[in-house]
C-alpha positions in Angstrom: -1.9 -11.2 -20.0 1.5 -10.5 -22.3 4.7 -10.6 -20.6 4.9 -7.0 -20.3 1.7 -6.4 -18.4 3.2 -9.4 -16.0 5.9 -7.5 -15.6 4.2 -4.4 -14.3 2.3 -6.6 -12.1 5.5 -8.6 -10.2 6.5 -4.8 -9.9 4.2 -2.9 -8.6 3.3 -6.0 -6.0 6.6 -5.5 -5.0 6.3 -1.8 -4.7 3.2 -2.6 -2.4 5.1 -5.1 -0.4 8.3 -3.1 -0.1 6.3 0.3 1.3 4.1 -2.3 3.7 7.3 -3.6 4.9 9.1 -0.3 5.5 5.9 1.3 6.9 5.6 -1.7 9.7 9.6 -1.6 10.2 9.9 2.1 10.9 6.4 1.8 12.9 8.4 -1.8 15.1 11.7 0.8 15.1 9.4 3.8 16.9 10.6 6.0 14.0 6.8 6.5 13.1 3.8 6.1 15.0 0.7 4.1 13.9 -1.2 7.2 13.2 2.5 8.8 11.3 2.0 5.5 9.0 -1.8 5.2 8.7 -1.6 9.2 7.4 1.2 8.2 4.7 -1.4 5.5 3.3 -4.2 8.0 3.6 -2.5 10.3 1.6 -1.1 7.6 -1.2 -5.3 7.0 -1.3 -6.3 10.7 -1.7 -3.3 11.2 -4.2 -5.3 7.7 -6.5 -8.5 9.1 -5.6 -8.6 10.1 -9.4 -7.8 6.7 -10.4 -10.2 6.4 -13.0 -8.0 8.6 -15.1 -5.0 5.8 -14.0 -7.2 2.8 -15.2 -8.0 4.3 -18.9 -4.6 4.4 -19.2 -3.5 1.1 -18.2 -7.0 -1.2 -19.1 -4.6 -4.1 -18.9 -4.4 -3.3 -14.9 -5.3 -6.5 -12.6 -4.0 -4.7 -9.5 -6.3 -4.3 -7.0 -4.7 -0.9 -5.0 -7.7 -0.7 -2.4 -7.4 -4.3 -1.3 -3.7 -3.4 -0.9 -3.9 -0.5 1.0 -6.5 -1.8 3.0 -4.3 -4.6 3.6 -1.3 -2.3 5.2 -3.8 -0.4 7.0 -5.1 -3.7 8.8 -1.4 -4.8 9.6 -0.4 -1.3 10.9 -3.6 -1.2 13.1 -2.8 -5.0 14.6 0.4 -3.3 15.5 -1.3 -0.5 17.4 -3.0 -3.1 19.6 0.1 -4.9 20.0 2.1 -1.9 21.4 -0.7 -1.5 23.9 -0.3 -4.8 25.7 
């Protein structure tokens, strides 16, 4: 992988990590709800639902987006069950 496509890699895991984060703070802060949040990352899926058309133009891509936003969406919903205790 060159050094540029390692580059878009370290950033757009940090994109990832920086919208989880937010998305859980604002959710811990009550400034969203669970559902609020878990309707953001349905609409960042509908919006990449064409991805295909992403993918030709970046072949080089290792990112896995699904896994990611499944990832957020697992966290947001262990915070759901969390608030109702």
């Amino acid at each position: 992988m060159s050094n540029s496509n390692n580059a878009q890699l370290e950033l757009d895991l940090a994109t990832f990590t920086l919208s989880a984060n937010t998305l859980v703070k604002l959710v811990k802060r009550q400034v969203l709800t669970v559902d609020d949040a878990l309707e953001c990352l349905e609409t960042t899926r509908l919006t990449l639902s064409n991805k295909e058309d992403l993918l030709k133009e970046t072949p080089n891509c290792v990112l896995d987006v699904d896994w990611h936003l499944d990832n957020i969406t697992a966290i947001l919903e262990a915070l759901r069950l969390r608030q109702k205790d």
